[in-house]
C-alpha positions as CSV (number, residue, x, y, z in Angstrom):
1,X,11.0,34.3,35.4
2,X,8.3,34.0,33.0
3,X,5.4,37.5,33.1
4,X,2.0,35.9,32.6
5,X,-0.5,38.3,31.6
6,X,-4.1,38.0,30.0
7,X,-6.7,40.2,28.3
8,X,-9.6,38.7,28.8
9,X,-13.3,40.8,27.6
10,X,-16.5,39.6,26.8
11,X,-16.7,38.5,23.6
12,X,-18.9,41.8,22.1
13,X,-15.8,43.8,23.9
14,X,-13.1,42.1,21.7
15,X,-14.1,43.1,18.4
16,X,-10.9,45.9,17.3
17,X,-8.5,44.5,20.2
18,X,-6.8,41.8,18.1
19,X,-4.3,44.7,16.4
20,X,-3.7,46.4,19.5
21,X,-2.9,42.9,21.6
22,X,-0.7,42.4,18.6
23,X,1.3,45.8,18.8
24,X,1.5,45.1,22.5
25,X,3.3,41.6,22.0
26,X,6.1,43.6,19.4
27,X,6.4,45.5,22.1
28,X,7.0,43.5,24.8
29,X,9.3,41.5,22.4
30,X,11.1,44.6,21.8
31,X,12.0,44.9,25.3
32,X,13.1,41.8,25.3
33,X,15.2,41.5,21.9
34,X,13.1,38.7,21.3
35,X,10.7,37.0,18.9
36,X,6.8,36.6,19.3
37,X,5.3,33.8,18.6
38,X,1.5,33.2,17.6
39,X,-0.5,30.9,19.1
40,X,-3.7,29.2,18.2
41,X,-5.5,26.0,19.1
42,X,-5.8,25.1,15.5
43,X,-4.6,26.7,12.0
44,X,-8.2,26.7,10.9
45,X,-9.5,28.3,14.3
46,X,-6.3,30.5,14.1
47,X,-7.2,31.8,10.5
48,X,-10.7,33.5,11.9
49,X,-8.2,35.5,14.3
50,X,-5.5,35.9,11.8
51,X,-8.1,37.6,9.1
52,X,-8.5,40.3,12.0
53,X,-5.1,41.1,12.1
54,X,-3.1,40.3,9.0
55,X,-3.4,40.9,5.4
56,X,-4.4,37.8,3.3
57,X,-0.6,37.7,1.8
58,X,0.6,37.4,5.6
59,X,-2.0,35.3,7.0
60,X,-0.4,32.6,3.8
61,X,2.8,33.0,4.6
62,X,2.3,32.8,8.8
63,X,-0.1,29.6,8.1
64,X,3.0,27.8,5.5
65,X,5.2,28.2,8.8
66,X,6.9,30.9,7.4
67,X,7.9,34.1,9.6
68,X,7.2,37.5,9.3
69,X,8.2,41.0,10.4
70,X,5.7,42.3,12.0
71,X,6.3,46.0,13.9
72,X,10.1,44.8,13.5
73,X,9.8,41.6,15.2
74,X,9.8,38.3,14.0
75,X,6.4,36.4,14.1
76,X,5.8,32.9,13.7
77,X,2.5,30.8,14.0
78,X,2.1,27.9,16.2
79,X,-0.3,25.4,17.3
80,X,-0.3,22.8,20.4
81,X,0.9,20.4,18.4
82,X,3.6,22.2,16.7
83,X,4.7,23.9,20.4
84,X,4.9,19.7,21.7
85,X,7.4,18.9,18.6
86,X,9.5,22.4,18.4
87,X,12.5,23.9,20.8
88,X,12.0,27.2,20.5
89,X,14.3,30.0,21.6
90,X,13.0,32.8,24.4
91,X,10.4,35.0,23.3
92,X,6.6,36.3,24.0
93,X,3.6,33.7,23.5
94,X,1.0,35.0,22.3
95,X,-2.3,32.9,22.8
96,X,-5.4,33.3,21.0
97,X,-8.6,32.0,23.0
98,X,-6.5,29.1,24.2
99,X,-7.7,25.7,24.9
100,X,-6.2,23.3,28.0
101,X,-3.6,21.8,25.5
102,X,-2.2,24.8,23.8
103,X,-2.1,26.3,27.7
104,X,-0.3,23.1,28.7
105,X,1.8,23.4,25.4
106,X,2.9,26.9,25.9
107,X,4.1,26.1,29.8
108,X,5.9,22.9,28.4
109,X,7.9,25.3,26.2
110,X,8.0,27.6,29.3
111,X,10.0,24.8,31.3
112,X,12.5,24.2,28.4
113,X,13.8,27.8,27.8
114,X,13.1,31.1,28.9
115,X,9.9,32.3,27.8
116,X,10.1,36.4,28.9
117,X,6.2,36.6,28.3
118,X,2.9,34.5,27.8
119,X,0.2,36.8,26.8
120,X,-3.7,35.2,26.6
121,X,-6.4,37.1,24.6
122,X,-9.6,35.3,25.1
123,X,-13.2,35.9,25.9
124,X,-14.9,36.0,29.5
125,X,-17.9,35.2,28.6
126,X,-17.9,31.9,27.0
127,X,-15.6,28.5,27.7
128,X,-12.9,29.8,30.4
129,X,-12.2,26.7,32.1
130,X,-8.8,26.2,30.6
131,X,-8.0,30.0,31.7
132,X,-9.8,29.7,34.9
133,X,-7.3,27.1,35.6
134,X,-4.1,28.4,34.5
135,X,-4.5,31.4,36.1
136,X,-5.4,29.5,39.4
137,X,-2.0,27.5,39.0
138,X,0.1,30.8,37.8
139,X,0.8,34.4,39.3
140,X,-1.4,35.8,36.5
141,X,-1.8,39.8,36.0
142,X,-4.9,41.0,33.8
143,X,-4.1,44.1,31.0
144,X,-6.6,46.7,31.4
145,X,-7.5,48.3,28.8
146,X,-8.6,51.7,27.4
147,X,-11.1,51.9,24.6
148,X,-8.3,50.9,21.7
149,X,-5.0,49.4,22.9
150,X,-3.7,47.8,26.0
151,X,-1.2,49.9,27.9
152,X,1.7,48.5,29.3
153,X,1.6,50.8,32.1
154,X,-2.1,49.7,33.2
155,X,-1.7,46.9,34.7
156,X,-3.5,45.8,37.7
């Protein structure tokens, strides 16, 4: 059975969350012996996110399709488009201020294999219809957060 969480903040709020949503996926992944994998509407819309977390050598590699290690897990970097053409084994989504296709993508992927996590970082206060709706069609928990990282035990 597939966990469906999301960290959702207003926009302002996010700023100094994308690392910490990041450790929380390795985690996860961890805990599942798994891989994460990265997902963003768009490569260029990704690389605004990506500059947040990764160095510039590691935001290259991720955007040429190449894996990483990040925290000890492998991280890849995918897109709707690439999530609609790809079989990809179980692991823990990460999405990025997901739009209705990469949500639809992700649960496509989530009918083929086991997916052990899908994790949504996005922002409350601006377009939330594609969440709105995938948490209205899912059993969807929201992180909590303190000031820095999200805490796996605070969970509501």
């Amino acid at each position: 059975m597939t966990d469906r969480v999301i960290l959702q903040r207003e926009f302002s709020e996010l700023n100094g969350l994308h690392e910490s949503i990041m450790k929380y996926a390795t985690d996860r992944a961890e805990l599942h012996q798994c891989d994460v994998y990265l997902c963003v509407n768009t490569k260029s819309h990704g690389d605004q996110i990506l500059k947040r977390i990764f160095e510039e050598r590691e935001r290259n590699r991720l955007k040429s399709n190449e894996i990483i290690s990040v925290y000890g897990r492998k991280v890849s970097l995918h897109t709707s488009r690439t999530l609609n053409k790809s079989y990809l084994t179980e692991g823990v989504y990460l999405l990025f201020f997901p739009g209705p296709d990469l949500l639809k993508a992700v649960e496509y992927q989530a009918s083929l294999n086991p997916v052990y996590e899908i994790i949504v970082f996005t922002e409350s206060d601006g377009h939330t219809d594609a969440t709105d709706q995938w948490m209205s069609e899912h059993d969807v928990r929201t992180l909590q957060t303190g000031k820095a990282a999200p805490d796996p035990d605070e969970r509501s």
